[in-house]
Rosetta silent file (secondary structure, phi, psi, omega in degrees, C-alpha in Angstrom):
SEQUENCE: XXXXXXXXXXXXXXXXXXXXXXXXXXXXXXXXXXXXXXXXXXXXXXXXXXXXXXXXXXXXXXXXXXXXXXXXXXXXXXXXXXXXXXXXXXXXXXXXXXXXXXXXXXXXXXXXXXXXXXXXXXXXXXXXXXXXXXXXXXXXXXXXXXXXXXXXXXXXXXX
SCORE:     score description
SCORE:     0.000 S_00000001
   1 L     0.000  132.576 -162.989  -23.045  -58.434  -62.843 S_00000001
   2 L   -88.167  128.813  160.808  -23.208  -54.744  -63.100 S_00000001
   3 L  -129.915  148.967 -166.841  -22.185  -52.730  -60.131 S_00000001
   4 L   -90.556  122.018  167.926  -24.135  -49.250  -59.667 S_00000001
   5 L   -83.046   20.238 -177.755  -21.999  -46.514  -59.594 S_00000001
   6 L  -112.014  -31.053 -170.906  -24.412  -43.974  -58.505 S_00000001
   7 H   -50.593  -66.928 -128.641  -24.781  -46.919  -55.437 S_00000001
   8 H   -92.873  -39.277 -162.038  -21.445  -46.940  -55.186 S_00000001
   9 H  -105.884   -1.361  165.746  -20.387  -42.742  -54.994 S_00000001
  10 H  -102.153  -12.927  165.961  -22.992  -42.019  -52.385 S_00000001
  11 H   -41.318  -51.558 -177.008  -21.499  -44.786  -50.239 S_00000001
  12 H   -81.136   -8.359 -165.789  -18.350  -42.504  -50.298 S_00000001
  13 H  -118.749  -17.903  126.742  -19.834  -39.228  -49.595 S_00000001
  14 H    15.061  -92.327  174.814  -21.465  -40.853  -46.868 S_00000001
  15 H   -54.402  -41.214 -176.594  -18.284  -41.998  -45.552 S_00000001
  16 H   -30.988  -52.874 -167.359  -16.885  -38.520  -45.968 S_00000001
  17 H   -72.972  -45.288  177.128  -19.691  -36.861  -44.163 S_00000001
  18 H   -33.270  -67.891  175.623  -19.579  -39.581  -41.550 S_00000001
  19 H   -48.667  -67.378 -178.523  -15.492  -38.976  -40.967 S_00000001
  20 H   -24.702  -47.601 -139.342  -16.290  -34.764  -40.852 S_00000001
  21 H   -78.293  -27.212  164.112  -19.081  -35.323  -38.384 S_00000001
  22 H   -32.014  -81.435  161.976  -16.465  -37.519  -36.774 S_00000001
  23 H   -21.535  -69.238 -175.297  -13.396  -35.038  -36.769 S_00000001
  24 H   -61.872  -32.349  152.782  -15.196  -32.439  -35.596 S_00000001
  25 H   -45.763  -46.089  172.667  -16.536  -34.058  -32.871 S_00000001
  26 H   -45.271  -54.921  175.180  -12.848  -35.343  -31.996 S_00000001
  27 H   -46.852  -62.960  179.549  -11.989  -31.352  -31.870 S_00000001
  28 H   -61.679  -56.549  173.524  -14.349  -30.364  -29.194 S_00000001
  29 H   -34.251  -43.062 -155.900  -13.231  -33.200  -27.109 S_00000001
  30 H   -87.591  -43.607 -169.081   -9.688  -32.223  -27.122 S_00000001
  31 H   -87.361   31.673  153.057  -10.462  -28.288  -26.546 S_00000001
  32 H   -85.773  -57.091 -155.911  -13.053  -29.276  -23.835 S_00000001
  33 H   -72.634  -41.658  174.869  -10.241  -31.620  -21.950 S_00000001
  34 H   -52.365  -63.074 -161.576   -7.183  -28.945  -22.639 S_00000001
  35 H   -55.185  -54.761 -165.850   -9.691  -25.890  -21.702 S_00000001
  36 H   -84.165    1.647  166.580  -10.133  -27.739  -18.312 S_00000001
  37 H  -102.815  -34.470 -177.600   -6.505  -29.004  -17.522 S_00000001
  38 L   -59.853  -96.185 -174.878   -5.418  -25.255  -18.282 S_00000001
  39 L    -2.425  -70.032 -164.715   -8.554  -24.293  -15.679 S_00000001
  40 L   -70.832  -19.219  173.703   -7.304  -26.565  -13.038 S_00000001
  41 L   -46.069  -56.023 -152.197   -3.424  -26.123  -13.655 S_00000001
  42 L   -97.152   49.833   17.380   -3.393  -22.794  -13.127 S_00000001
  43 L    65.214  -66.296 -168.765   -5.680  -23.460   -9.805 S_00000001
  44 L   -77.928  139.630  167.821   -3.000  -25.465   -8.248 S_00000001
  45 L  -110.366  137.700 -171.692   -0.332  -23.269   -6.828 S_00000001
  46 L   -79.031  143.248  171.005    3.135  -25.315   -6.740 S_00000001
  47 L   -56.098  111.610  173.733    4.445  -26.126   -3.128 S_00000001
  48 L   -95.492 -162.867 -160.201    7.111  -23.202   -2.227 S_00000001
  49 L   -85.057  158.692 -163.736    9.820  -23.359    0.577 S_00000001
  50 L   -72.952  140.471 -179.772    8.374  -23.611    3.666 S_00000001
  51 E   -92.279  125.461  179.510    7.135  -20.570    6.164 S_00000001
  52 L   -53.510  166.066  154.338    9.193  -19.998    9.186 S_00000001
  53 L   -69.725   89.784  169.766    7.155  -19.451   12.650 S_00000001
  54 L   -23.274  146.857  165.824    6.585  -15.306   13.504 S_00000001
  55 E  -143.491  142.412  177.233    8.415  -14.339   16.447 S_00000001
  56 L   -26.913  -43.453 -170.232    8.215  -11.112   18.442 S_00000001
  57 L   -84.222  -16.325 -173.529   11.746   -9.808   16.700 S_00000001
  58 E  -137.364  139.036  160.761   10.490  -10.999   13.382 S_00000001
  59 L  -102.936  -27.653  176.870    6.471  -10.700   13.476 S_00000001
  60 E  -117.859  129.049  147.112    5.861  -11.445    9.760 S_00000001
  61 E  -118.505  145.370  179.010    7.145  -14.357    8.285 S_00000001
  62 L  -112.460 -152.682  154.022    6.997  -14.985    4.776 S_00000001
  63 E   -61.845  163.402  169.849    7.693  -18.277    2.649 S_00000001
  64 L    74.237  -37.578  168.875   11.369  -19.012    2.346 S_00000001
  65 L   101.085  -20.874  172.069   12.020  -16.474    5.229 S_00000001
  66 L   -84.513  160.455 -179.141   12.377  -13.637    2.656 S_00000001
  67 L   -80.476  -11.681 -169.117   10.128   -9.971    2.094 S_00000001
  68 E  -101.574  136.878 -172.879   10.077  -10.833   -1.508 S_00000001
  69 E  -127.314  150.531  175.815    7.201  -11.783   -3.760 S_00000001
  70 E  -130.657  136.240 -158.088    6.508  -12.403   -6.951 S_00000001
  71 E  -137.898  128.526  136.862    3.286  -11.986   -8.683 S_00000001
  72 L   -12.995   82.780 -179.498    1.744  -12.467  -12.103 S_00000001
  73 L   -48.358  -19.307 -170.553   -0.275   -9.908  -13.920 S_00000001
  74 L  -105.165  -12.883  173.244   -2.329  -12.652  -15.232 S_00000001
  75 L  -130.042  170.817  173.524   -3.243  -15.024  -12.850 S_00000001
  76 L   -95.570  157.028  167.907   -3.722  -14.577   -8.551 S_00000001
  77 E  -132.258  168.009 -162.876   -1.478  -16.255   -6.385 S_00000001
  78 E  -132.643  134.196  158.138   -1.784  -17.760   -2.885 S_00000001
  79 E  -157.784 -177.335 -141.814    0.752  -18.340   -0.116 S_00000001
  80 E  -108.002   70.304 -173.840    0.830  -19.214    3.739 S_00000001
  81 E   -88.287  168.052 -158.296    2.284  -15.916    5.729 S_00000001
  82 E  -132.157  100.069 -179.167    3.080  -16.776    9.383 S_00000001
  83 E  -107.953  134.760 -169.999    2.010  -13.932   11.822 S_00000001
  84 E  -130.222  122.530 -163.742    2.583  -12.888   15.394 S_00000001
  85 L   -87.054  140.990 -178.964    0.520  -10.413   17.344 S_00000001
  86 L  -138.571   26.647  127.104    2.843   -8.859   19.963 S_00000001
  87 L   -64.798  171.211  178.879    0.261   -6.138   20.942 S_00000001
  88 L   -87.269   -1.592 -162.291   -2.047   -6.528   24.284 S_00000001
  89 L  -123.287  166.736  172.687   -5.077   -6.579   22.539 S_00000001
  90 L   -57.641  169.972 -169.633   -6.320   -9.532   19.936 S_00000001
  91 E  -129.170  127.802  174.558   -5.134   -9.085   16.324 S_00000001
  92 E  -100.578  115.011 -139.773   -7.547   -9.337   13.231 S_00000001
  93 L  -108.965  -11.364 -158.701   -4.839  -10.885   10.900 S_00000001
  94 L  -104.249   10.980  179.548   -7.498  -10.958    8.341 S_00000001
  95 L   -99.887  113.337 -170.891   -7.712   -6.970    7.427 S_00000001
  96 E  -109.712  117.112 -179.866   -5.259   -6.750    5.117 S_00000001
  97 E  -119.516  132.161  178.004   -3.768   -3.158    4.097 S_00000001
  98 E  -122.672  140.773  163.740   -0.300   -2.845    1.135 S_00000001
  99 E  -142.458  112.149 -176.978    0.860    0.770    0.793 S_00000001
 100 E   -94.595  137.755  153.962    3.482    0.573   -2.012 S_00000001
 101 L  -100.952  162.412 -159.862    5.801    3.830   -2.564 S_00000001
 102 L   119.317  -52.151 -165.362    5.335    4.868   -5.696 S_00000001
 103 L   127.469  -23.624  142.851    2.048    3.997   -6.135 S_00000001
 104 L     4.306  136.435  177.552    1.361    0.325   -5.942 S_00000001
 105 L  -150.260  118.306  179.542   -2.288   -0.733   -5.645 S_00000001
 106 L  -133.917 -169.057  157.610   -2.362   -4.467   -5.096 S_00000001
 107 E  -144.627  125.515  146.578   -5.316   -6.722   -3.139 S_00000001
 108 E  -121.356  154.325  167.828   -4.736   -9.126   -0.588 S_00000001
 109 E  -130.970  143.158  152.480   -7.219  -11.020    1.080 S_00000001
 110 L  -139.597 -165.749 -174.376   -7.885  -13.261    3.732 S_00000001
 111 L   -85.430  132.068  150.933  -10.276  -15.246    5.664 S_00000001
 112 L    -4.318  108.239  169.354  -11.313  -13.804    9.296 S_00000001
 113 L  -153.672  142.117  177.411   -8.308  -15.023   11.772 S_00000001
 114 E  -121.329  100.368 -160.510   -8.301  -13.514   14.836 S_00000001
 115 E   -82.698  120.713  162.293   -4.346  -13.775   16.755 S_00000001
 116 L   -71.150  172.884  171.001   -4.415  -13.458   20.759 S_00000001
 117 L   -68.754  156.597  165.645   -2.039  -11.512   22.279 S_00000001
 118 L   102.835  -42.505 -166.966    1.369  -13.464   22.774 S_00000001
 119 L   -67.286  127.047  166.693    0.433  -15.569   19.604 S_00000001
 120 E  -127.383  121.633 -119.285    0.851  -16.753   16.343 S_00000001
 121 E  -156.450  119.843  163.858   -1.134  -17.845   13.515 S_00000001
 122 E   -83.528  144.915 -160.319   -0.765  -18.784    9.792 S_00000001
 123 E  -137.721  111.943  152.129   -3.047  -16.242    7.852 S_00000001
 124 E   -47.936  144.121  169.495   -3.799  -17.930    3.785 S_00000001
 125 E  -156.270  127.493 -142.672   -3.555  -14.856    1.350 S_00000001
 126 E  -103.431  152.279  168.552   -4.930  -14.983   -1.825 S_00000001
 127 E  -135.197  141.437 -173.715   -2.693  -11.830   -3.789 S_00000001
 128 E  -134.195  137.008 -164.210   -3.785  -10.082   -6.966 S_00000001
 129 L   -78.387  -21.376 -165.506   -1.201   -7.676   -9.201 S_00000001
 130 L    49.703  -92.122 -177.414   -4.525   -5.844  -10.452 S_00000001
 131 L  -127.206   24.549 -162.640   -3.822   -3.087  -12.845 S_00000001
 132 L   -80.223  135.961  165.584   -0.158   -2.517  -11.325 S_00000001
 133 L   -61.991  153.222  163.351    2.514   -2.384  -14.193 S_00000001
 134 L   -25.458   96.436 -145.736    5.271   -4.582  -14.831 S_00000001
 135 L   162.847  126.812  171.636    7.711   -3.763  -12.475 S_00000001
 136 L   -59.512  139.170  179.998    9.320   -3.747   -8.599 S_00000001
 137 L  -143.245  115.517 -171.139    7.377   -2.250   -6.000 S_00000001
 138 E   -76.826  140.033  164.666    9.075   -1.663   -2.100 S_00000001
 139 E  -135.625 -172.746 -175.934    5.878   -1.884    0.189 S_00000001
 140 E  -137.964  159.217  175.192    4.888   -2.338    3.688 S_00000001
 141 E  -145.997  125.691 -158.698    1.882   -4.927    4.858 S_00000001
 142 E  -120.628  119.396  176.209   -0.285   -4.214    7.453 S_00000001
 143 E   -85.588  134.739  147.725   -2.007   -7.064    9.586 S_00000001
 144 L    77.496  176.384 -178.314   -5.123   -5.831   11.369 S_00000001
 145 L   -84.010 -140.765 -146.229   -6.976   -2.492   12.233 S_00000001
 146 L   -95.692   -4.491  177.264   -6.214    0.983   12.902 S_00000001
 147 L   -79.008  -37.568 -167.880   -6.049   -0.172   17.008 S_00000001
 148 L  -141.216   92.694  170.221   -4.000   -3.152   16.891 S_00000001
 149 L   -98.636  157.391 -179.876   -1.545   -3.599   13.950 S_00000001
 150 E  -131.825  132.597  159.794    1.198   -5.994   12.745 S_00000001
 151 E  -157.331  161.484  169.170    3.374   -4.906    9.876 S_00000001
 152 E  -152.166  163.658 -155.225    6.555   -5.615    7.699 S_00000001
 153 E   -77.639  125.399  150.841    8.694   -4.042    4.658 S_00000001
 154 E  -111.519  160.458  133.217    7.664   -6.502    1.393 S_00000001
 155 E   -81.870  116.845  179.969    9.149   -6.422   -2.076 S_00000001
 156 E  -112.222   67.230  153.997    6.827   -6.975   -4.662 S_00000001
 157 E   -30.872  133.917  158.472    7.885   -8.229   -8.515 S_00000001
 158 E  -120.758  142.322  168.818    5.155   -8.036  -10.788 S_00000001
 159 L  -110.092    0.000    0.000    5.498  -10.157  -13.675 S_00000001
């Protein structure tokens, strides 16, 4: 019995092609599932030290109880400030104005929260470094509009 060896060598380049079409497939899987645990990773922001509760003598709290922040040029970050309107009139916690000296340009934002007087409120704030260089920047952050403000000194690390 004979065996054909033209039979026989397309069998393997078959298999070959088979295994490629294989591989390659394999490939996209893993930089599909990687692409989308990086995506959601940097998503999650890790649980910091806890924010004290504003008080009249301290109006801004931040996490940790310190003015200092640290921010990323490459990704935004989020944290939990703890604000207390001690004007007579309501406070719109959600107009956010940073004046860096220096020159600082940052954005924070937050959702609509409106503080009675007497009050306090945690205000979410999403913060972005923008096009600010590497570098420390002393600022001040101003809760609400040009009638009824809240503000305190931050320090702001860019990374």
């Amino acid at each position: 019995m004979k065996l054909n060896k033209k039979g026989s060598l397309e069998l393997s380049v078959n298999a070959i092609v088979v295994l490629i079409i294989a591989l390659t497939i394999l490939g996209l899987v893993i930089a599909f599932a990687v692409s989308k645990f990086t995506e959601v990773s940097n998503q999650i922001t890790p649980q910091g030290p806890p924010t004290a509760t504003a008080t009249a003598e301290i109006p801004v709290q931040f996490p940790g109880g310190s003015n200092e922040i640290t921010l990323s040029k490459t990704a935004d970050s989020t944290m939990s400030v703890s604000v207390y309107n001690k004007e007579a009139t309501d406070l719109s916690a959600g107009t956010i104005t940073v004046s860096c000296a220096g020159g600082g340009t940052f954005a924070f934002t937050a959702p609509t929260t409106t503080i009675s007087s007497g009050k306090t409120a945690m205000v979410p704030i999403k913060m972005s470094a923008g096009s600010n260089a590497v570098g420390i920047y002393a600022c001040n952050i101003v809760f609400g509009t040009t009638t009824t403000t809240v503000s305190a000194p931050i320090l702001i690390t860019v990374k």
